[in-house]
N, C-alpha and C positions, 0 to 999 in steps of 0.2 A: 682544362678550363681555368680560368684567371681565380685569384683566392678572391672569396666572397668578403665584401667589407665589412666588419664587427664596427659595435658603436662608436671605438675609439678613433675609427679610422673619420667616420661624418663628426665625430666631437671637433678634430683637428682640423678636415672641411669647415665648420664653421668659425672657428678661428680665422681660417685663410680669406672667408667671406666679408669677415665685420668689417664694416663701413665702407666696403665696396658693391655691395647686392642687398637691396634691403630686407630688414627683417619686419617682412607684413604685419598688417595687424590681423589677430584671430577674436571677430567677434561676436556675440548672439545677435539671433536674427528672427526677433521677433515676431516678425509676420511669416516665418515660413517656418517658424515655428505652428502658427496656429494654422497655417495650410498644410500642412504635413501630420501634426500630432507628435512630434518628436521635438527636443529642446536642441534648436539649432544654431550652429557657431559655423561662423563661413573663414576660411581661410583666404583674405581676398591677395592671391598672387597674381591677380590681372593688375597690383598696382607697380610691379617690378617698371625699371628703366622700358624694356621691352613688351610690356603687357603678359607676360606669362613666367611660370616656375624655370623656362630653361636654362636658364640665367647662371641660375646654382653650379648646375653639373655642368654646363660649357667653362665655365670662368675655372672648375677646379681639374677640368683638363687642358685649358691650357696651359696653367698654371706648373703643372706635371711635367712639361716639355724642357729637353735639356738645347740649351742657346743653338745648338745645330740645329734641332728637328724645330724648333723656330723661326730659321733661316729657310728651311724648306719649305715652308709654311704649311697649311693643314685642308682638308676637302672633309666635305660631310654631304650627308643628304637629309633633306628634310622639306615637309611640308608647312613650313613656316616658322615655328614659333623657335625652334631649335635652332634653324637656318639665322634667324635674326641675332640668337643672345650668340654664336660663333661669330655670325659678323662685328655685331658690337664690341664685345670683348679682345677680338683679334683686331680690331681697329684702332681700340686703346692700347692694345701693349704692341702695337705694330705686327702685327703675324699676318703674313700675306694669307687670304683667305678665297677658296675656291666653295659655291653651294650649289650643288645638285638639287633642281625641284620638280615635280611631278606639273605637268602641265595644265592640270586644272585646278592649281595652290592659288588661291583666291588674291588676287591683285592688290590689294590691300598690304599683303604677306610679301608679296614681292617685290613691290615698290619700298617697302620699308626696308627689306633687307638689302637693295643696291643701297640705300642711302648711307647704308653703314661702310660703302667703301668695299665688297667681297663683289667676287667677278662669279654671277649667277648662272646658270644654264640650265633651263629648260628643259626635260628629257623625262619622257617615258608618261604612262599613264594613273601610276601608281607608287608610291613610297620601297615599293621593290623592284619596279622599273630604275629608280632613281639610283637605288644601291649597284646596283650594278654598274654603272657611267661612275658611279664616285671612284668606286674600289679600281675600274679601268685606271682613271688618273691620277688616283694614288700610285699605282704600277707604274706608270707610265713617267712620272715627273719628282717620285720620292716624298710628295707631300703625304703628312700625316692624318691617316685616316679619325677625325672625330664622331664617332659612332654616337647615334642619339641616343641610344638604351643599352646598349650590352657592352658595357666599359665599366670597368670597378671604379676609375673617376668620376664619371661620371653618374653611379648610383650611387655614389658615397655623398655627392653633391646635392643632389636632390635627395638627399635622406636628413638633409638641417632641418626640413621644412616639420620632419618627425618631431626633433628636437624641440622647436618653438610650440608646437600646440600641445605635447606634455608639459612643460612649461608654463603657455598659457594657462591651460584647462586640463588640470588635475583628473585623474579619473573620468576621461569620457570611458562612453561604454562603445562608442563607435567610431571607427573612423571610415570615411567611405574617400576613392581614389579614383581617378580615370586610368583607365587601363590603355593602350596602342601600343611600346615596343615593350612596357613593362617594367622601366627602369623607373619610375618614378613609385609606381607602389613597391616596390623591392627596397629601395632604399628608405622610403617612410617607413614601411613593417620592418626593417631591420630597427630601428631604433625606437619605432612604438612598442615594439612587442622588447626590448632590451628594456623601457623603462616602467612600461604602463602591462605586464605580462596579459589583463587580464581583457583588456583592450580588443574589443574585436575588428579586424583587419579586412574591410568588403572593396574587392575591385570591382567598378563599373565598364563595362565595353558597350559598342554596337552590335545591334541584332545583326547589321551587316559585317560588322569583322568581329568574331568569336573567338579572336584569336588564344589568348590565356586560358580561355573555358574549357576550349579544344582540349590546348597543352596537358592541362590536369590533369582533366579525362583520358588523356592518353590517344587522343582521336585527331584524326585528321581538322583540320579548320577549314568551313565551306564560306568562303567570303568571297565578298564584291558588290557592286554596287557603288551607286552618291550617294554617299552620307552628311550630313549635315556637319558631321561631327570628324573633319577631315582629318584634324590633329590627331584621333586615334584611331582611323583607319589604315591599321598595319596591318598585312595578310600575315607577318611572320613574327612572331615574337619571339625576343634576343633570349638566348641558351641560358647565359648568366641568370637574366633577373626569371625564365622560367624555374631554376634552381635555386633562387632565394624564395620565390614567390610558394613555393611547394612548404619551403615552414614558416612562412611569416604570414600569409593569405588564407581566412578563416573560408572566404567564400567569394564567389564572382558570379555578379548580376549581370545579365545581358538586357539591353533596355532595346525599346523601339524608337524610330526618326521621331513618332509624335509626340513620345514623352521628350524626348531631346526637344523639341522644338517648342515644346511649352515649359521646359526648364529654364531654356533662352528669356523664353517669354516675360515667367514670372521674374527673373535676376535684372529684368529692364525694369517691368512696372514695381516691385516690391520693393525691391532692395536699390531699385535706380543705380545699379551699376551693368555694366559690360560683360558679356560672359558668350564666348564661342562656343561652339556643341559640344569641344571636348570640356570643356572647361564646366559646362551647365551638366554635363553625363551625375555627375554624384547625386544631384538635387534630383534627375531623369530617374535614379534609383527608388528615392522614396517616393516619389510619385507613383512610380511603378509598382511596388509595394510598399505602400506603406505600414501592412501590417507588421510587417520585420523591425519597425523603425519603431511604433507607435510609444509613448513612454520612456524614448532612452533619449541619453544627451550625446547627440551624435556630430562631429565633426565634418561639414564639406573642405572639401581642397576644391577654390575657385583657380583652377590652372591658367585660365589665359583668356584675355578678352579682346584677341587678335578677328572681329568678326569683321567680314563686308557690312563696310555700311547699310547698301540699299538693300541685302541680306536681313539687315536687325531692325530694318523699317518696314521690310512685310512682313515681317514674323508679330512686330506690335500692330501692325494693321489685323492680320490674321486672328492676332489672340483678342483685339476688342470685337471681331465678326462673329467670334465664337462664343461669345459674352453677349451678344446682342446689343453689344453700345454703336456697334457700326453697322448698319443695315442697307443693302439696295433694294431697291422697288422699280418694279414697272409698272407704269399707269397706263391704261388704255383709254384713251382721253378722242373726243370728237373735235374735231382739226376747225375752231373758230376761235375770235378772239374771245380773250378774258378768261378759257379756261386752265391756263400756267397759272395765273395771277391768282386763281381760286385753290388750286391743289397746295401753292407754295404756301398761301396763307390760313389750308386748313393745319398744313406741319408745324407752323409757325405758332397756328393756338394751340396746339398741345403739345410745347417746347422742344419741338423736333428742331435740329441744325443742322440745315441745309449743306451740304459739301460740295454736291456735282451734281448737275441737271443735262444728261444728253436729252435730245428731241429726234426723234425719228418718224419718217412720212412714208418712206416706200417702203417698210416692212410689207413680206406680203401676207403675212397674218394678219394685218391689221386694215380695218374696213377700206374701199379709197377714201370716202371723205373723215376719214379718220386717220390717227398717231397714237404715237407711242412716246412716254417719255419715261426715261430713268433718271428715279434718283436716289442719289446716295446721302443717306441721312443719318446725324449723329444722334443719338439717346442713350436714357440712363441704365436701358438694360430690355428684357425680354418684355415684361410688361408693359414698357414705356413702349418700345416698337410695333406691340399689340396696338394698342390704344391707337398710335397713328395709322397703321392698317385700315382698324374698325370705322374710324371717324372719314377716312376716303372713300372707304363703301357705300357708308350711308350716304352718301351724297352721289352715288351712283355708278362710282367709278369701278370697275375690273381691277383689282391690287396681283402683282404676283413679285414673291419673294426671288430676287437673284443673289448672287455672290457680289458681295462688293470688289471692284478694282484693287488689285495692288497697287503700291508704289511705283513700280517697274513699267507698269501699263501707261 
C-alpha cells in the first residue's frame, strides 16, 4: 500500500495550490444554524473554477507527473466533478486527457467536462463499471491512471481544504464530510486531527452506497440504486483512504435520498447557493440527526454544486409543496359560463396566486354536464391553503387536494 500522507505532505500541497485553486471562503450560516440547532460554518467549495473540491487533488496529481508520463498523457473515471478538475487542469498544462464516465452522469457533468478539451467516453452503469474501461486504456495506450480517491496525491490534495477551516475556525467541535471513494475525508481528517486533535471527524454517505460504513465494520457493502447524491455513489471505497479513514474517522452517518433532497433544498432557499446531493450529504447529516449536532459549532464541506438544473428546480418546486406554499387543487365545478371567472376570483380574495389552470370535460368521474378544473396555486403556507380550500366550499364547490406539477412536466 502507497505511504499514508502526514500533514507535511498537504502543508507542501498547499504551497503548490496558492494562487492556482482557490482558497474558499469558510463561513457561518446563520440560518442553518437555527434550522439545525448547531453553530454552522459552510465550506462553500462549490465556488472552485469547476464547482467542486476536485480541483485540489487532480491539479496535485498532475503536478506529480515526470514530462514523459505527461507526454503519455493520463485516463480517470468519474462521475463528474473529478472528471471536470482532470480535464480542466490537464488543459492548462497541456496533458492529453482521456474520462471514463458512467452513463447516467448527469449532462450537465458531461457537457462541461468535453468543454475542457478531454476525449469523454461513456461506459458502464456505475463509477465501477467505469473503472474498469479506464484501467483497460490505461493498459492499453500507457496513459496514466488518475484515480479519483485512492492516490496519496491525491488525498494529500484534498486534505488543504483541512488546513483552511483550522485556520478559519479555531476549535470546531465538528467537522462533518461526504464520503464515495473516501479520499476526500482521509485527507481532511489527516490534517484536522494533526492540528485540531480534539476535533471530531463525521463522514456522511448514502443509505444507497454504505460503502465506508461497510468497510469499518468489516462487512460487506449492500449498495445500488439512483441516488440523488451521484458524486458519492461509489460501490467500492479506495484501500488507501479506508486505511487512513480507520484513524482519522470518529464516525459515519448513512443518510436517506429524502434528507439529501431537502439538504439540496434548503442550500437553494437558505443559503441561495448551489449544492449537488453529494455536496448537500453533510447538512443531510444534521437533519438526520440532529441530536448529534445540537449545541456544537460544526463545520459543513459544501463539495460541489455540479447539479442538473431542471433537477434543482424540482427539488425547490418539491420543497415549497411540502411547505404548503405551492398547492394543486381540483374543482369539481358545473360546465357553464362564469363559473372559472368565480373560483379564480374566490383565490384571488384570499391572496392565493394563480400558476396553472388545466380545465377538463370528459373526465368520467365527473358528471356530463359537468368539469373539472385544476389549479395550481401559490400561498404563504399551510394555513393560507386552508383558507382558500374552505372559502371554495362554501360556495359549493367539491375541493380535492393533488400534487403539484413539476418543472419537468
Amino acid at each position: 500500500m502507497a505511504r499514508i500522507p502526514v500533514l507535511a505532505d498537504i502543508e507542501d500541497a498547499a504551497r503548490q495550490l496558492a494562487g492556482v485553486v482557490l482558497r474558499t471562503p469558510f463561513l457561518p450560516a446563520p440560518r442553518l444554524s437555527r434550522l439545525t440547532g448547531a453553530t454552522v460554518f459552510v465550506k462553500y467549495e462549490n465556488l472552485q473554477a469547476t464547482a467542486s473540491f476536485k480541483e485540489r487533488g487532480a491539479l496535485i496529481k498532475l503536478l506529480s507527473l515526470t514530462p514523459e508520463e505527461r507526454v503519455a498523457g493520463v485516463v480517470t473515471m468519474s462521475a463528474g466533478n473529478h472528471a471536470q478538475a482532470v480535464a480542466y487542469h490537464a488543459q492548462r498544462l497541456k496533458i492529453p486527457a482521456t474520462i471514463v464516465m458512467p452513463r447516467p452522469t448527469p449532462f450537465v457533468k458531461i457537457a462541461a467536462t468535453r468543454s475542457f478539451g478531454a476525449n469523454v467516453i461513456l461506459d458502464g452503469e456505475t463509477l465501477a463499471d467505469s473503472q474498469v474501461r479506464a484501467h483497460a486504456i490505461a493498459a492499453d495506450t500507457g496513459a496514466i491512471l488518475v484515480h479519483p480517491y485512492d492516490d496519496p496525491q491525491v488525498i494529500r490534495g484534498q486534505g488543504t481544504i483541512g488546513l483552511e477551516i483550522v485556520a478559519d475556525q479555531p476549535g470546531l467541535d465538528t467537522v462533518v464530510v461526504p464520503v464515495g471513494g473516501g479520499g476526500l475525508v482521509a485527507g481532511i481528517g489527516i490534517a484536522v486531527k494533526a492540528l485540531s486533535p480534539q476535533t471530531e471527524m463525521v463522514g456522511v454517505e448514502t443509505e444507497l452506497y454504505p460503502s465506508l460504513d461497510a468497510a469499518l465494520r468489516g462487512q460487506p457493502a449492500r449498495c445500488g440504486g439512483d441516488s440523488l447524491a451521484e458524486g458519492i455513489a461509489v460501490k467500492n471505497v479506495g484501500g488507501l483512504p479506508v486505511e487512513i479513514c480507520r484513524r482519522v474517522v470518529d464516525r459515519v452517518i448513512v443518510v436517506s435520498e429524502r434528507h439529501i433532497e431537502r439538504a439540496v433544498g434548503e442550500f437553494l432557499m437558505l443559503q441561495k447557493t448551489m449544492a449537488e446531493g453529494a455536496g448537500a450529504a453533510p447538512l443531510a447529516a444534521l437533519l438526520a440527526e440532529p441530536a448529534g449536532f445540537r449545541g456544537k459549532r460544526v463545520g459543513l464541506i459544501l463539495a460541489g454544486g455540479n447539479i442538473d438544473p431542471r433537477l434543482a428546480a424540482s427539488i425547490m418546486v418539491r420543497e415549497l409543496a411540502r411547505e404548503d406554499r405551492i398547492v394543486a387543487i381540483r374543482v369539481i365545478i358545473s360546465d357553464r359560463p362564469g363559473v372559472l371567472g368565480t373560483i379564480a376570483a374566490t383565490i384571488g380574495e384570499k391572496g392565493g396566486n394563480i400558476l396553472e389552470v388545466l380545465h377538463h370535460r370528459t373526465m368520467l368521474k365527473v358528471p356530463p354536464k359537468g368539469a373539472s378544473v385544476d389549479v395550481t396555486i401559490e400561498t404563504h403556507g399551510p394555513d393560507h391553503a386552508g383558507e382558500i380550500e374552505q372559502a371554495l366550499a362554501a360556495k359549493g364547490y367539491r375541493v380535492e387536494r393533488l400534487d403539484p406539477p413539476s418543472p419537468q412536466e
